[in-house]
N, C-alpha and C positions, 0 to 999 in steps of 0.2 A: 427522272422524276425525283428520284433521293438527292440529288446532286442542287436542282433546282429549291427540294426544301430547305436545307442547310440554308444555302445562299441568305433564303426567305428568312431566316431563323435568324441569323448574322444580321440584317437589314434591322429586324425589329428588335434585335436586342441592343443594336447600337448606341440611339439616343441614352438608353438607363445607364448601359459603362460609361458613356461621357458625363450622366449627371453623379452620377455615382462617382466618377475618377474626381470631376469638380470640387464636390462636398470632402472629397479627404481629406483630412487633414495633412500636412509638410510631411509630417512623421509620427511617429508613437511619441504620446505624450512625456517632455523631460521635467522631472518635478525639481526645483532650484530652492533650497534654503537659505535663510538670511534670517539674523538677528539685528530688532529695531536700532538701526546703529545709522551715521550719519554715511559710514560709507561703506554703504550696501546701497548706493547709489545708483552705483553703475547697471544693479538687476533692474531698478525700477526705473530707470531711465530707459532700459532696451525695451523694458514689457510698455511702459505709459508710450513711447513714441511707434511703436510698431518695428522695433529694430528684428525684435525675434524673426515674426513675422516672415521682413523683410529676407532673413535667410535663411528660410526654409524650416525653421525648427518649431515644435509647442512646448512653449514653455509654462508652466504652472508654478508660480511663485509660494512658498510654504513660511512662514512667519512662524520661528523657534523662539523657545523657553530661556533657551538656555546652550552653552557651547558645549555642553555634554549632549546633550540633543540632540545636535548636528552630529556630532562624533557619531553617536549611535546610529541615526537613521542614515549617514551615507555608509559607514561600517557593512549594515545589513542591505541597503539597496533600498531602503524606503525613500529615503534621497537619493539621486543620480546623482546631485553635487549640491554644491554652498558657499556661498559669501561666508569664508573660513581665516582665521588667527593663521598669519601665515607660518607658524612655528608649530601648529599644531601637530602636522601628522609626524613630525619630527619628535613634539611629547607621547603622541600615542604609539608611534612603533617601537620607540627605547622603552616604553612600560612608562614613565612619568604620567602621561593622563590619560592612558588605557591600558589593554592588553598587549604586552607585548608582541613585534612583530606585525600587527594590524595593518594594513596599507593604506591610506587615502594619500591618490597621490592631486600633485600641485602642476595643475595648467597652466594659470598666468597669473602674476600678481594685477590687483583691483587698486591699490591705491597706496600712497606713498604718503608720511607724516599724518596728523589732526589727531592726535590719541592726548591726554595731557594726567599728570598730577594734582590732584585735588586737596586740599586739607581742608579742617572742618574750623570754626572760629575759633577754636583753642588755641590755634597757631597764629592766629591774627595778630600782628604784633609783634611777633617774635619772631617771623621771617617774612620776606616780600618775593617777588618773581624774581625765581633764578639765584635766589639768595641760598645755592646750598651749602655754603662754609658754616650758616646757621643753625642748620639742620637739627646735629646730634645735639649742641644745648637746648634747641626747642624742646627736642622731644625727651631731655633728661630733664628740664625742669614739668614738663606735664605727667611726666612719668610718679614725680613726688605725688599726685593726685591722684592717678587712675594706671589702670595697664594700657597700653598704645598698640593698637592695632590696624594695620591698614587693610586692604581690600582689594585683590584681584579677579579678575574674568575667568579664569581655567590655570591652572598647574603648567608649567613650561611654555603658556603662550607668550603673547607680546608681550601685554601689560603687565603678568607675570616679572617679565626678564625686564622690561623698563624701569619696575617700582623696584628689582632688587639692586640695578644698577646704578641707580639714583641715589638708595642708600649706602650703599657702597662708597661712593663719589662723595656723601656725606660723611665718610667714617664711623659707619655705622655697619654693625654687625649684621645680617638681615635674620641672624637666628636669635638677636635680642629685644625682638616683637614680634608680634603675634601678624600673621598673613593669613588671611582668610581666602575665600574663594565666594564669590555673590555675582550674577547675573547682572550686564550690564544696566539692564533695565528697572533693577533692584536698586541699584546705590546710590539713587540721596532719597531715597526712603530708608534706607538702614544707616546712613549716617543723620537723618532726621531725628531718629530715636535713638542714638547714642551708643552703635553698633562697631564703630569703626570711625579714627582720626582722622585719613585719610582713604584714598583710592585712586585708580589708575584705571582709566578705561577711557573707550572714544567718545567722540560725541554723536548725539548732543549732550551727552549728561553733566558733563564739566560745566557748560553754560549753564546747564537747568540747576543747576547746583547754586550758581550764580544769581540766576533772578529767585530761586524761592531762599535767597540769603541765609544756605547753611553750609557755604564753604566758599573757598576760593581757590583760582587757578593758580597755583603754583609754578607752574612748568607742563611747558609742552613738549610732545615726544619728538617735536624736532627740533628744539631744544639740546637735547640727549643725541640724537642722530641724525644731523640733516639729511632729507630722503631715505629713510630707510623703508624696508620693506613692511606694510603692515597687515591687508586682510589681500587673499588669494581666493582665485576660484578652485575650491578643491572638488575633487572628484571621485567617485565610488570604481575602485580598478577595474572590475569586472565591464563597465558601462566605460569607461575609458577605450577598455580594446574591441569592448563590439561594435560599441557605436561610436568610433572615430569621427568618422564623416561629420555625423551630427554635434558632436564636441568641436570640432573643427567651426561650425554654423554659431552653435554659442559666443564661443570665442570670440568672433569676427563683430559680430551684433554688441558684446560687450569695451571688443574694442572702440568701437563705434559711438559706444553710447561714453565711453570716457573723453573723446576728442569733443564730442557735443557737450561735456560737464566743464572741460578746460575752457571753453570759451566763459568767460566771466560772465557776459551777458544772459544767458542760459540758467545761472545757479538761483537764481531767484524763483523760477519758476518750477526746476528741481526741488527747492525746499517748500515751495505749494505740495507736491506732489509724498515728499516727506512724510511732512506733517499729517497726514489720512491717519486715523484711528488703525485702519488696517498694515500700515508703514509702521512708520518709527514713531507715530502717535506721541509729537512733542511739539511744544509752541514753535512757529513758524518762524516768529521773529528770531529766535532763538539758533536755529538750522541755517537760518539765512546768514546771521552774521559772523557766524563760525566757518562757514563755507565761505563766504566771503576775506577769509583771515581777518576779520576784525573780534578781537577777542578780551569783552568786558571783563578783568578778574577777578573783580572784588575786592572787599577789603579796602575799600580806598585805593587802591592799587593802581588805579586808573586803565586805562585800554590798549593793549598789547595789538599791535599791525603788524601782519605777515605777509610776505611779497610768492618770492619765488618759493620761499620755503611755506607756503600754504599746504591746506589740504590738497595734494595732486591725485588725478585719475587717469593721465596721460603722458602728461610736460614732454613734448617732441619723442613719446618712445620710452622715453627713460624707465616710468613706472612698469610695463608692461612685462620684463624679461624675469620668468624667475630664473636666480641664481644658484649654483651649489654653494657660491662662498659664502652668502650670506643663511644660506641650511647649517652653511659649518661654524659660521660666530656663534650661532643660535645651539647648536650643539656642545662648543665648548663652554658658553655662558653654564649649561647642566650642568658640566665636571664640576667650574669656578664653582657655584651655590650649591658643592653637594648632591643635588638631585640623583647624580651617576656617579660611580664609586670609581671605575675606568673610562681610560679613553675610550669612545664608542669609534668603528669603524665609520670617520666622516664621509671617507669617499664613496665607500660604500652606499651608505644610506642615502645620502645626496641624491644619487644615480637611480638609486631604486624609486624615489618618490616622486623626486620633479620629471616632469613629462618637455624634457628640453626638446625632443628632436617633432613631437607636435606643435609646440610655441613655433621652432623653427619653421615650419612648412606656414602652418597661419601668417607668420608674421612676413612670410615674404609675399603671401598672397594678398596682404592687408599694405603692403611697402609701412610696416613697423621696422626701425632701426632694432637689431636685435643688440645687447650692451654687454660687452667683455664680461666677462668671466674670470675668476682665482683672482684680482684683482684684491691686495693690500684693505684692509679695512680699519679706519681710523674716525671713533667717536665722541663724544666735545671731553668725556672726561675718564678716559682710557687713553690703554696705552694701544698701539697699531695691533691689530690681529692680518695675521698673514696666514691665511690659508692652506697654504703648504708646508707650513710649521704650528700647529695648534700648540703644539705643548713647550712650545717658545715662549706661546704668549701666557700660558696659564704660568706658565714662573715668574710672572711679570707681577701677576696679577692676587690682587686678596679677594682668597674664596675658602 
C-alpha cells in the first residue's frame, strides 16, 4: 500500500518537475558590464543574436559610467565580468588605478586596434594625420595661449599608454601637460567647452567628435600598434573558479559572436544594434563607418581607409589569445612614464591575472588558433620590447 502511494506521488509530481526543469533558466544569472564604446560589440552581438542563449549561460548586460565602475563592481562581485581596458587589472593590481594587489583577472581579449587620437581645432593647421614630428611645435605654440591638456579613460589603461606613447614619439615630455582622466562618453562634451586639446579613446567618439566639428582624428591606435591588444573580457576571480563551466559558455558565445562581427557584411547591422539609447547611444551612421575602417578625420583631412588593420574582433584567431607578453609591454610602459618606481615582478603578475590555461581549453573546443607567446614586441615608433629582457628595453627608452 505505502509502496503503491509513493509510486502514485512520483506519477503526479512528474509533469510539475518537467515544467518546472523547462522554465529554468541555463544557469544563475551572469551579469556582463560594458562601457558605451564601439567595441563592446562582441556583448551585444552574443545577447542581440541569442549566442548566450545558444550556450547555455544568462547573461544580463549592465551599461557603466565609467571604467572605475567597472573596476569597482567586478572587484566586489556586483559584476561577474566586463568589456574591460585590457591593461586594466595590470593598473589595478600594481596600485596605479586601484588597490593594490586587487585581482581581476583576463579571459580573452574582445578586439584588436579602433581606439584613435583626437585634437580639438587648435591643432588644425598645424598638424595633419600621422603628422607626429609636428607635434611638440603644435603644442609649443598653443601653449603661448592657454595650458594644453589632453584626456584619457582610466590611469595605466590603453588610451592611457597610447596618448603617452604618442607624445613620447612626439618628443614631448608627457609630465609637460596636464593628462586628465574623463569617461569615454564624456569627451567631446568636455572638449566642446574647452576642457581639454586633445584625447584618446575608442570609438565612436573620435567620429562623434568629427561630425559635431570640434576636433579631428589624428591618429589611430593602430597607427601606433598594428593589432595590438585593446578591450578584454575581464573577470571577478572568485566567479572565475566557481563558475568555470559557465565562463567557459561565455567565452565560446563571445567568440562566436566576433567571427559573426569579422564578416564585413554583418557590421552594418551591428551598428543598428549599437546605436539603441540603451548601447553606445551614438549616431548610427557614425558606428558604421568606423567599423567599417572608413574613417572621416576632419579638418580637411580627408578619409583615412583601413583594411586588415581595421577594427578586428576575430581576424582568423589572432585577436582572441591573451598574452603575458603584451601584460608585460604594458607593465613596462608603468616603469618608462614613472607610474612605478621599480621593476614590478612581470612574470609574476602576468601569470596571476590572465586565465591562459582557460583560453586554452575554450579555444580548442571552439578550434580557435591559440598565438605564440613571449614573442619580441616591436611598435611603429619604439624601439623592440623583448619580454624576457624588460630592462633592456627601458635603457633604450625616454621615460
Amino acid at each position: 500500500m505505502k509502496k503503491n502511494y509513493i509510486r502514485l506521488l512520483i506519477l503526479t509530481l512528474l509533469p510539475v518537475f518537467a515544467i518546472t526543469t523547462a522554465l529554468k533558466p541555463a544557469s544563475e544569472p551572469i551579469k556582463l558590464g560594458f562601457i558605451p564604446l564601439t567595441d563592446c560589440a562582441p556583448l551585444v552581438v552574443a545577447k542581440e543574436l541569442g549566442l548566450f542563449q545558444k550556450y547555455g549561460v544568462n547573461v544580463e548586460l549592465s551599461k557603466e559610467a565609467s571604467w572605475a565602475n567597472i573596476r569597482d563592481k567586478v572587484l566586489n562581485g556586483e559584476l561577474d565580468g566586463a568589456h574591460c581596458l585590457f591593461s586594466m587589472p595590470a593598473s589595478v593590481y600594481t596600485g596605479i588605478g586601484g588597490k593594490a594587489g586587487s585581482e581581476m583577472k583576463i579571459a580573452m581579449v574582445l578586439n584588436n586596434n579602433g581606439q584613435a587620437i583626437t585634437l580639438s581645432k587648435d591643432f588644425c593647421g598645424l598638424v595633419g594625420f600621422k603628422e607626429i614630428k609636428k607635434v611638440g611645435a603644435a603644442i609649443s605654440q598653443i601653449k603661448q595661449r592657454k595650458e594644453v591638456t589632453f584626456a584619457m579613460t582610466f590611469p595605466g589603461g590603453t588610451h592611457d599608454i597610447w596618448l603617452r606613447n604618442w607624445l613620447a614619439a612626439a618628443g614631448v615630455n608627457p609630465k609637460s601637460v596636464g593628462i586628465i582622466t574623463i569617461p569615454p562618453p564624456q569627451m567631446v562634451a568636455n572638449m566642446k567647452v574647452d576642457n581639454m586639446e586633445g584625447f584618446c579613446v575608442g570609438e565612436p567618439w573620435n567620429g562623434v567628435a568629427v561630425a559635431q566639428n570640434v576636433g579631428f582624428t589624428h591618429i589611430a591606435s593602430q597607427d601606433i600598434w598594428k593589432d595590438h591588444p585593446e578591450k578584454a573580457l575581464v573577470v571577478n576571480s572568485q566567479f572565475s573558479s566557481a563558475r568555470r563551466a559557465d565562463l567557459k559558455n561565455v567565452m565560446k558565445a563571445l567568440i562566436e559572436a566576433g567571427r559573426w562581427l569579422d564578416n564585413m557584411g554583418n557590421r552594418k547591422k551591428a551598428a543598428a544594434w549599437l546605436s539603441k539609447p540603451y548601447y553606445v547611444n551614438a549616431p548610427v551612421a557614425v558606428l558604421e563607418a568606423r567599423l567599417m575602417g572608413s574613417n572621416d578625420l576632419g579638418c580637411e583631412l580627408g578619409v583615412q581607409k583601413y583594411g586588415a588593420d581595421k577594427m578586428n574582433f576575430y581576424n582568423n584567431g589572432v585577436v582572441c589569445t591573451p598574452l603575458k607578453s603584451h601584460m608585460m609591454w604594458f607593465l613596462s610602459q608603468y616603469v618608462r612614464f614613472g607610474y612605478l618606481k621599480s621593476a614590478p615582478d612581470y612574470k609574476g603578475i602576468s601569470e596571476k591575472l590572465i586565465l591562459d590555461d582557460l583560453f586554452a581549453e575554450v579555444a580548442k573546443e571552439m578550434n580557435v588558433p591559440i598565438q605564440p607567446d613571449m614573442k619580441p614586441i616591436k611598435t611603429a615608433f619604439d624601439v623592440v620590447f623583448d619580454p624576457l629582457a624588460p630592462a633592456g628595453y627601458l635603457a633604450q627608452t625616454k621615460h
